[in-house]
C-alpha positions as CSV (number, residue, x, y, z in Angstrom):
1,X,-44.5,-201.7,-0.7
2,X,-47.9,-200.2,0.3
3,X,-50.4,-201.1,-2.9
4,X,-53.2,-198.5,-3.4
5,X,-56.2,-199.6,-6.1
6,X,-58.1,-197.1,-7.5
7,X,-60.5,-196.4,-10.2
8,X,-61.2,-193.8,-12.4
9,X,-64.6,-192.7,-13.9
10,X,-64.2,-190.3,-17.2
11,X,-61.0,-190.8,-19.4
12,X,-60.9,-187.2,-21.5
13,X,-58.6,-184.7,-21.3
14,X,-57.9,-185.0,-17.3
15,X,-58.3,-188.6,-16.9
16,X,-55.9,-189.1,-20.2
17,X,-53.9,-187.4,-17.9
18,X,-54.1,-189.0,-14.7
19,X,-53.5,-192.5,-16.3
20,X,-50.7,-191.4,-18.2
21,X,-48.8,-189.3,-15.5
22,X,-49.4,-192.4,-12.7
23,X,-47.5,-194.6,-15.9
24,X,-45.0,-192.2,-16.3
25,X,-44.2,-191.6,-13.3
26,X,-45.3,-194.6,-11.1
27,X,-41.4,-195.5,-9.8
28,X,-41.1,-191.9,-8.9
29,X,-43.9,-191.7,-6.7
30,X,-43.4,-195.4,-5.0
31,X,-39.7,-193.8,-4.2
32,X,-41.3,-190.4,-2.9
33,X,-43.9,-192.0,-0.7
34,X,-43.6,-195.6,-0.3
35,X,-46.9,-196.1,-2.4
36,X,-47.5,-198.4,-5.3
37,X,-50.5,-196.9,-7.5
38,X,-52.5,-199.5,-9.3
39,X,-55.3,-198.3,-11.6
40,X,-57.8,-201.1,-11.2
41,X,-60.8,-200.2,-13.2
42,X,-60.8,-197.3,-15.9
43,X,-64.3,-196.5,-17.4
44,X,-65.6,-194.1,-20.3
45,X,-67.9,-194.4,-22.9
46,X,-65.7,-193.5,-25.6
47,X,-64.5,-197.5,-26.4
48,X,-61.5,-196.0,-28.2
49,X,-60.0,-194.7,-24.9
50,X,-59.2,-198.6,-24.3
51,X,-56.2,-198.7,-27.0
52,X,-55.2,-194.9,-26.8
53,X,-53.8,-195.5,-23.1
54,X,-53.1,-199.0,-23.6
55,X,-55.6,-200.5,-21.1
56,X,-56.1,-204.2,-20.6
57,X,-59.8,-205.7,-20.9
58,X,-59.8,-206.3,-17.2
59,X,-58.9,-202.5,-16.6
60,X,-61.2,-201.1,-19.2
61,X,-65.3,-200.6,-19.3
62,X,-67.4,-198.4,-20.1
63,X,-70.1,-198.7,-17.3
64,X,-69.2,-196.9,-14.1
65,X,-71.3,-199.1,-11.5
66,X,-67.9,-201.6,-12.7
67,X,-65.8,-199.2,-10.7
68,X,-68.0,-198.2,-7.8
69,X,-69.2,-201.9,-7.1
70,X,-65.2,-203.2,-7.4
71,X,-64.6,-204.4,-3.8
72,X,-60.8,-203.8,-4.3
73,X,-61.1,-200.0,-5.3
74,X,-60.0,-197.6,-2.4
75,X,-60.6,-194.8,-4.0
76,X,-62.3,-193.2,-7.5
77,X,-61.7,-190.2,-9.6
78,X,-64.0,-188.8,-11.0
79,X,-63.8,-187.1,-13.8
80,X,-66.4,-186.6,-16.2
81,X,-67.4,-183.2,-15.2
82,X,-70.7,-182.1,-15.2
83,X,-73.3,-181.9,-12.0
84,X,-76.2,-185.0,-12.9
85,X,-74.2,-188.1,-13.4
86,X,-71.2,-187.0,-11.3
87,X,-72.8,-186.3,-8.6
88,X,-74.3,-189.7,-8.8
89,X,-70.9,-191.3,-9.5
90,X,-69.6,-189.7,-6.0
91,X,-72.9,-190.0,-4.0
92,X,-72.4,-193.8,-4.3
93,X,-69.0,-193.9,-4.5
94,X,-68.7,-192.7,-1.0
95,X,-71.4,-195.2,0.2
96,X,-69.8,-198.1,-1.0
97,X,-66.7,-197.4,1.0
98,X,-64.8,-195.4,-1.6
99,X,-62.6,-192.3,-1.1
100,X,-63.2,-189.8,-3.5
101,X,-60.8,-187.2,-6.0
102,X,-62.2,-184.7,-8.3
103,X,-61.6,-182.2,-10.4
104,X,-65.4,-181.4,-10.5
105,X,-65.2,-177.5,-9.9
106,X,-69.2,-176.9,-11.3
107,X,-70.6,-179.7,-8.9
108,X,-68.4,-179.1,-5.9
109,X,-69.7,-175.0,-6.0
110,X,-73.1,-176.2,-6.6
111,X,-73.7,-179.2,-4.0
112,X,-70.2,-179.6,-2.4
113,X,-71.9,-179.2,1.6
114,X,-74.2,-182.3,0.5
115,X,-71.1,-184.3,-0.6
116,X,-68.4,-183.5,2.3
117,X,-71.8,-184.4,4.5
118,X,-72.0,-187.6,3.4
119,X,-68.1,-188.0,3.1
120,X,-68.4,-187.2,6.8
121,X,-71.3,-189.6,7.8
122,X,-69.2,-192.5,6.1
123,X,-65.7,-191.3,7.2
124,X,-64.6,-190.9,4.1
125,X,-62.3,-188.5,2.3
126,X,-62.4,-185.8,-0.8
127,X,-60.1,-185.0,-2.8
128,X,-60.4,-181.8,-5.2
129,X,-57.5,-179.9,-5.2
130,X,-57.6,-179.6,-9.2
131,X,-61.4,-178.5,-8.7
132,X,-59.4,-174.8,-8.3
133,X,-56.5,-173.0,-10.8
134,X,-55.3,-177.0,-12.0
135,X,-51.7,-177.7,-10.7
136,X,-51.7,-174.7,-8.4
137,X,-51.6,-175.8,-4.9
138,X,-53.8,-173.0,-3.7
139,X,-56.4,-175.0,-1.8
140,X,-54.2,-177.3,0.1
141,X,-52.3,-174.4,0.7
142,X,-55.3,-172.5,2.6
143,X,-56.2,-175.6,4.7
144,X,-52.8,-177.0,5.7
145,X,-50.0,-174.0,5.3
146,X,-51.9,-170.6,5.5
147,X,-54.6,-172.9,8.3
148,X,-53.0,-170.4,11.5
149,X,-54.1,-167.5,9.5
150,X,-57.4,-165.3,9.5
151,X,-57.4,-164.6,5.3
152,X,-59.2,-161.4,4.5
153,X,-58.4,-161.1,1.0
154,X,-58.2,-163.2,-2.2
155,X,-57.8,-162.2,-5.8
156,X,-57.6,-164.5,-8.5
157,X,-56.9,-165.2,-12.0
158,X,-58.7,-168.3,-12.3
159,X,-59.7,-168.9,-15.9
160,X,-56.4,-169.9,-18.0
161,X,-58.8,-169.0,-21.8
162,X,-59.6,-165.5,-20.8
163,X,-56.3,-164.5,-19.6
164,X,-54.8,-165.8,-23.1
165,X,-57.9,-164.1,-24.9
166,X,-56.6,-160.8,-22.9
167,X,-52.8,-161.4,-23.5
168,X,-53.7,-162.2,-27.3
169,X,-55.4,-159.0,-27.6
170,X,-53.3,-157.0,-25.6
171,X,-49.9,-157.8,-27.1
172,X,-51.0,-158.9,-31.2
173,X,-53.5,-156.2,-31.7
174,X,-56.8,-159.3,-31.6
175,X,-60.4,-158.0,-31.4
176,X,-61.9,-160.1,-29.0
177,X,-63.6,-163.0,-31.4
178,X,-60.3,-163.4,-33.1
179,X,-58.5,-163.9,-30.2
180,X,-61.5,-166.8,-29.0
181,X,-61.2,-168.3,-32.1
182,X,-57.3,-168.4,-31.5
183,X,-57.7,-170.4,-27.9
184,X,-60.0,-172.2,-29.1
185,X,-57.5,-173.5,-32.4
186,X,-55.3,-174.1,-29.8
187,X,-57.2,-176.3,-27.5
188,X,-56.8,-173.5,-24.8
189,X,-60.7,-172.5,-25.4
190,X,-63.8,-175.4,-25.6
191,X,-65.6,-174.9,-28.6
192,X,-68.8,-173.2,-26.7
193,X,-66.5,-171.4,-24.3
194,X,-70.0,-169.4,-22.3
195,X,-68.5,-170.7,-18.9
196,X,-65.1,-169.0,-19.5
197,X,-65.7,-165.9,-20.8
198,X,-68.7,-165.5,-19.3
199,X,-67.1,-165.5,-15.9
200,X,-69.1,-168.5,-14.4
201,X,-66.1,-170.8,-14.0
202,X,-64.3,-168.2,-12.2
203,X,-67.3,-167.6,-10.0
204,X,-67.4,-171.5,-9.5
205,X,-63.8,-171.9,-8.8
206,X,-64.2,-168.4,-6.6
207,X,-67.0,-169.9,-4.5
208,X,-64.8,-173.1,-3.3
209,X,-61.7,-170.6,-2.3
210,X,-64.0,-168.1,-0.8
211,X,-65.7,-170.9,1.3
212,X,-62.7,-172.6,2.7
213,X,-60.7,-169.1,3.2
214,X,-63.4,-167.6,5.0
215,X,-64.9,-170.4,7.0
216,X,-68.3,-169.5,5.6
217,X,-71.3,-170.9,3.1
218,X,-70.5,-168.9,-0.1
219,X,-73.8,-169.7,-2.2
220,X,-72.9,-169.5,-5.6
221,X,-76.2,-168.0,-6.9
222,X,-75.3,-165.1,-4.7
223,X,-71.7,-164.2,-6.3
224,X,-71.9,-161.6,-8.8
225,X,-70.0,-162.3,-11.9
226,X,-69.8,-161.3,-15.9
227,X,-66.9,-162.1,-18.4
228,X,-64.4,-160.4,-20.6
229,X,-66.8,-160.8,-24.1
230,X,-67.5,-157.2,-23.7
231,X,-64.3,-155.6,-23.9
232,X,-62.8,-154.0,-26.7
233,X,-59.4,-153.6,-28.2
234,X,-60.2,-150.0,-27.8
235,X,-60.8,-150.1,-24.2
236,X,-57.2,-152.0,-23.8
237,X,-55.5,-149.4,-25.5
238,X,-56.9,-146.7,-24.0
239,X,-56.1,-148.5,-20.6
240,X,-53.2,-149.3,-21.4
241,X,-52.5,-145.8,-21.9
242,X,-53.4,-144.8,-18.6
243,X,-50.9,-147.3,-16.7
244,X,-53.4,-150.2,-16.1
245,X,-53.7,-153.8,-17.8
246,X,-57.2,-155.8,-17.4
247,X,-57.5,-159.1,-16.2
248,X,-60.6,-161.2,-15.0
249,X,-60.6,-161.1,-11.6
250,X,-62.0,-162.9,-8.8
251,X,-62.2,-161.1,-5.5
252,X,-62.9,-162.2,-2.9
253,X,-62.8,-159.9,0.7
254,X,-63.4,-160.2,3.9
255,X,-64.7,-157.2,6.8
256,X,-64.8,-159.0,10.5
257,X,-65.5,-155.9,12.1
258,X,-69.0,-156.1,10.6
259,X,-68.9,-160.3,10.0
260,X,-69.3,-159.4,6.1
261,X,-68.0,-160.4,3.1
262,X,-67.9,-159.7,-0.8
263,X,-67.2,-162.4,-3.4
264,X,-67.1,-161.5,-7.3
265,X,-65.9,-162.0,-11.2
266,X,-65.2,-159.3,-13.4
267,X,-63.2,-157.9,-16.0
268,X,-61.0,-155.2,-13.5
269,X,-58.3,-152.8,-14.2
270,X,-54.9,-153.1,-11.8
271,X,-52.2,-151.0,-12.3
272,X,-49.3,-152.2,-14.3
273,X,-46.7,-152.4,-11.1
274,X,-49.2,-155.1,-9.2
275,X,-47.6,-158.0,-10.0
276,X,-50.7,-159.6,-11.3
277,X,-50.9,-157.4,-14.4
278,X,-47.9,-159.5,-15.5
279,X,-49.3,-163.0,-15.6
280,X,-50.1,-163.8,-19.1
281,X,-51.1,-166.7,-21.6
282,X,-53.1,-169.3,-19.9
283,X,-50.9,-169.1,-16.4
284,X,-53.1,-168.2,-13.2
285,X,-52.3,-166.6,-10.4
286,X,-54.1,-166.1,-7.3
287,X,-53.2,-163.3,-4.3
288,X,-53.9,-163.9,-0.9
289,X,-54.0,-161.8,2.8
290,X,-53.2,-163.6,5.7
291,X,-53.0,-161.8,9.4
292,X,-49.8,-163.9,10.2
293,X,-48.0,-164.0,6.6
294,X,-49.3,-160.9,4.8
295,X,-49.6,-161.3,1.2
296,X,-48.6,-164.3,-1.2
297,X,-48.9,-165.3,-4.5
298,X,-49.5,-168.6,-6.0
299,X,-48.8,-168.9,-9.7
300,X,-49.1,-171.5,-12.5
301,X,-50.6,-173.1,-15.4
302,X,-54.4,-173.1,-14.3
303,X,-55.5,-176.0,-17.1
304,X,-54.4,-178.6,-19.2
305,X,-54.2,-182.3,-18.9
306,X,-50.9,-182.7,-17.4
307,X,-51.4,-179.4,-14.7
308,X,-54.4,-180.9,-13.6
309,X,-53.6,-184.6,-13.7
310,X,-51.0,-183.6,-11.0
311,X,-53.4,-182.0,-8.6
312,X,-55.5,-185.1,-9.2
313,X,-52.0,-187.4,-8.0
314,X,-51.0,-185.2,-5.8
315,X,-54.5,-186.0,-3.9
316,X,-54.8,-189.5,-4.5
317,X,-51.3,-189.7,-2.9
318,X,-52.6,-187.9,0.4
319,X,-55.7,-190.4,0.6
320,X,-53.3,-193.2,0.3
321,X,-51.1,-192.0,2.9
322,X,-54.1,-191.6,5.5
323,X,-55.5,-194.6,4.2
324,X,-52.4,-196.8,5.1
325,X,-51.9,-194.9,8.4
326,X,-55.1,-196.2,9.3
327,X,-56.9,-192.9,10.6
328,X,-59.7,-193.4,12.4
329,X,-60.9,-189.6,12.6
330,X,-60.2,-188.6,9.2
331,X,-62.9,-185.6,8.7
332,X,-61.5,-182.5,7.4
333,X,-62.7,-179.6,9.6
334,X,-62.0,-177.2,7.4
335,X,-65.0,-178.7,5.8
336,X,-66.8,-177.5,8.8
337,X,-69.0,-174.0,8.0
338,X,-68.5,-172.4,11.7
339,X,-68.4,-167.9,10.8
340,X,-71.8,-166.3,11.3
341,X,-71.1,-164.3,8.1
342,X,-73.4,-162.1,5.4
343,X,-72.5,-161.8,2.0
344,X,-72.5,-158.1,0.9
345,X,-74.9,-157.0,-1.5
346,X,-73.1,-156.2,-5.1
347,X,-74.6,-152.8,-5.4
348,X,-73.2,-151.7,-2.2
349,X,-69.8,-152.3,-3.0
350,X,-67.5,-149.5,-3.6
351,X,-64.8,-149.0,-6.3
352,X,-63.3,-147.2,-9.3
353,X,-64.6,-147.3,-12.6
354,X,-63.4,-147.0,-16.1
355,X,-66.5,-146.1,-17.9
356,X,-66.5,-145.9,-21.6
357,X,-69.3,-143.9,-23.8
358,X,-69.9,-143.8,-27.6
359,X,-71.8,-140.3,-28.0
360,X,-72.7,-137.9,-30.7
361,X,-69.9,-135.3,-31.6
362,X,-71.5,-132.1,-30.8
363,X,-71.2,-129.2,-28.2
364,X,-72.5,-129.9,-24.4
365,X,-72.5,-133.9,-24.6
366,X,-69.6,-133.6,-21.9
367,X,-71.4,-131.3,-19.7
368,X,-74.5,-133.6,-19.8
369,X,-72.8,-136.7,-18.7
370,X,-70.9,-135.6,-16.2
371,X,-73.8,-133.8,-14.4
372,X,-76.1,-137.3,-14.6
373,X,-72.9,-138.6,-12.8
374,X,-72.3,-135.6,-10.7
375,X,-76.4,-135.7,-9.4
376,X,-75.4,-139.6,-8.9
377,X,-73.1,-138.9,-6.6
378,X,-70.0,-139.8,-8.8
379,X,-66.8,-137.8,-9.1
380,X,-64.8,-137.6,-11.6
381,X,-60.9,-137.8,-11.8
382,X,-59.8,-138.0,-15.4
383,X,-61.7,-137.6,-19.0
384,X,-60.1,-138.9,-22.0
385,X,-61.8,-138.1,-25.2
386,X,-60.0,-139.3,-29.1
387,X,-60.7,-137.4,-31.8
388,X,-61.6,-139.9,-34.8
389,X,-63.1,-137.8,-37.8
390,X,-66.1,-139.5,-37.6
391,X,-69.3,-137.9,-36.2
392,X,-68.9,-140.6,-33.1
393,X,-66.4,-140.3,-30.8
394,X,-65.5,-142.2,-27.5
395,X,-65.5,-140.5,-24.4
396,X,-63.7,-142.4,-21.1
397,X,-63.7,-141.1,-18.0
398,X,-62.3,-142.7,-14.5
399,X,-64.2,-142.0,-11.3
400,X,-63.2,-141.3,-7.7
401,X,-64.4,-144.4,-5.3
402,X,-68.0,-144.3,-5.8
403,X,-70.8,-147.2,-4.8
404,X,-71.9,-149.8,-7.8
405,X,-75.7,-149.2,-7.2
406,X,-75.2,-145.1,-7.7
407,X,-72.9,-146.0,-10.4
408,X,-75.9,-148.3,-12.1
409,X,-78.4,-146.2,-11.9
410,X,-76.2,-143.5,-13.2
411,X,-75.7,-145.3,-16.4
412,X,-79.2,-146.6,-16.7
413,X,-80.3,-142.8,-17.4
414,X,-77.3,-141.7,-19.3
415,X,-77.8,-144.9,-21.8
416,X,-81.2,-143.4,-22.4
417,X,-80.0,-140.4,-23.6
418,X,-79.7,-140.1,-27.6
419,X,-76.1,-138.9,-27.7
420,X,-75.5,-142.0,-26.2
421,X,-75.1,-144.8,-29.7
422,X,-74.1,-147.9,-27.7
423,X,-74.7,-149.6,-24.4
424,X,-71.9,-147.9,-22.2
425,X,-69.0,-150.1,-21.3
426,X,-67.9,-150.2,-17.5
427,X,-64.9,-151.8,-15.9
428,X,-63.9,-151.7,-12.3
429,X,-60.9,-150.6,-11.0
430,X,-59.2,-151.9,-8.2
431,X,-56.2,-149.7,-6.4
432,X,-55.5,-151.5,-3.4
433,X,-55.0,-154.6,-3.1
């Protein structure tokens, strides 16, 4: 029996996890793979975690230097999210001769080259397969099973609480804060929920695919992204009408001819026979090109403690394996940055667009939109306009491929306009993928 120690830093939702699924499950895995896991040292500040996952006094504490100083420890999880202390937590970690797993998907988009740098100057590995859509295997699949292929394409559901606050809304007739306040009554939703339906945990989780897909240094700053807190039950039903269901999307795509590459998060309408429109609830999904395989889809629950607890395993196992086979070269190359790429500029992307006005109901309001769009350089190739009985109506219309910037500053004059009574609501469209 080959006897792994490790150490875990953070014991919420995740770690919970992690200490109860190695329990559970520990004969399972020493059959599987031949490894005994042995959780040495557990810390959190939260005292209380000590008799909740019944942890002896000489597994327990709730300093972290106990764990990164413990001689015995091969490798520590960290866990307790965030980029200050974490990062701390990992920086050492690594220096004092420790492998490292994560889930960290925040710090990894943030300052992962600095940590794989310094995995690489000690030899050491990184875990964080969980870091990206929880018990999905997407990243290990990129770097081990899809590693012949050139991927030029990704698109992602990445964020499990805005694709139930879509499903919710869709299918049970929720306005958008009721269906938030249902995920977050559920526990699917935290209880300030800005980084999910905002679009910025996508955009993190989007960065660390991008990178590793396309060989390249996605900077995060430069990924466009916005959430789904905009959009109505209105604007569902009205695409729903027109054959389409709205997800938030991360896309992600790659041009070689011209070594350049788009990455960004929005709310985008796919028509209802992709099979992307169908994932619901809190799954995720992600899409990916490859030259060699053409197109696959990954699929699962994105989040949760015992989704993400087995990506966290899952890795620990592949460090114990390479630690017992005693590897001497053990950095990853896919780590390596090697493609001379540029990251396209957002306003010079191209797409369709589902743009929604509230305007005055009077004679000519029509005919004045449409020429701002038509002196913009946007076509149009449906109108759909409701009559409600009040004296303001909604007006939708879907455009013919057009560029974002023309489309922007488009809207920028039309919003000025007083027919116009509210901020005009735009979603992308996205035909083939």
């Amino acid at each position: 029996m080959n006897r792994i120690n490790i150490g875990i830093i953070g014991l919420g939702t995740i770690g919970a996890g992690v200490v109860k699924l190695i329990h559970k499950n520990s004969q399972v895995i020493l059959q599987k793979s031949g490894i005994k896991l042995n959780i040495k040292k557990a810390a959190d500040i939260d005292k209380r975690k000590k008799e909740e996952l019944m942890l002896s006094n000489t597994v327990f504490t709730t300093n972290a230097n106990d764990v990164i100083s413990d001689p015995e420890i091969d490798i520590i999880v960290e866990l307790i999210g965030g980029t200050t202390k974490a990062n701390e937590f990992i920086i050492n970690g690594i220096k004092a001769g420790k492998h490292i797993v994560t889930a960290n998907k925040a710090l990894l988009s943030q300052t992962g080259n600095k940590i794989f740098n310094t995995a690489y100057k000690y030899n050491k590995f990184i875990g964080f397969e969980a870091s990206v859509a929880g018990g999905v295997p997407i990243l290990k699949s990129i770097r081990e099973s899809l590693l012949p292929n050139r991927i030029t394409k990704i698109y992602g559901i990445l964020n499990g609480t805005t694709n139930f606050i879509l499903t919710k809304m869709e299918k049970d007739n929720l306005e958008f804060k009721d269906a938030l306040l249902l995920a977050q009554k559920l526990g699917f939703a935290e209880a300030n929920p800005e980084y999910d339906i905002k679009g910025t945990d996508s955009a993190h989780k989007l960065q660390i695919l991008a990178s590793f897909a396309f060989n390249t240094d996605v900077k995060f700053k430069d990924i466009y992204f916005e959430g789904i807190d905009k959009i109505t039950l209105d604007d569902l039903k009205y695409i729903h009408s027109l054959g389409y269901k709205v997800k938030l999307l991360s896309i992600a795509k790659l041009d070689l001819r011209h070594k350049i590459y788009e990455c960004r998060v929005h709310p985008t309408m796919i028509h209802t026979s992709n099979p992307l429109s169908t994932v619901s609830q809190e799954y995720n999904a992600i899409l990916i090109d490859g030259d060699a395989v053409g197109e696959q889809i990954y699929y699962g629950k994105g989040a949760g403690a015992f989704p993400t607890a087995s990506a966290v395993v899952s890795d620990i196992i592949d460090i114990a394996k390479k630690i017992l086979n005693n590897n001497e070269k053990i950095f990853d190359r896919s780590f390596q940055i090697s493609d001379d790429l540029t990251m396209k500029k957002f306003g010079d992307i191209s797409s369709r667009y589902y743009l929604r006005f509230k305007t005055c109901d009077k004679p000519g309001v029509l005919a004045k939109i449409s020429g701002i769009l038509g002196k913009n350089n946007i076509s149009l190739s449906s109108v759909l306009q409701k009559e409600t009985g009040q004296n303001i109506v909604p007006i939708v219309m879907l455009t013919h491929i057009s560029k974002e910037s023309d489309i922007q500053r488009a809207i920028k004059i039309i919003d000025k306009l007083d027919i116009i009574k509210s901020k005009t609501n735009i979603i992308r469209i996205e035909d083939n993928m």
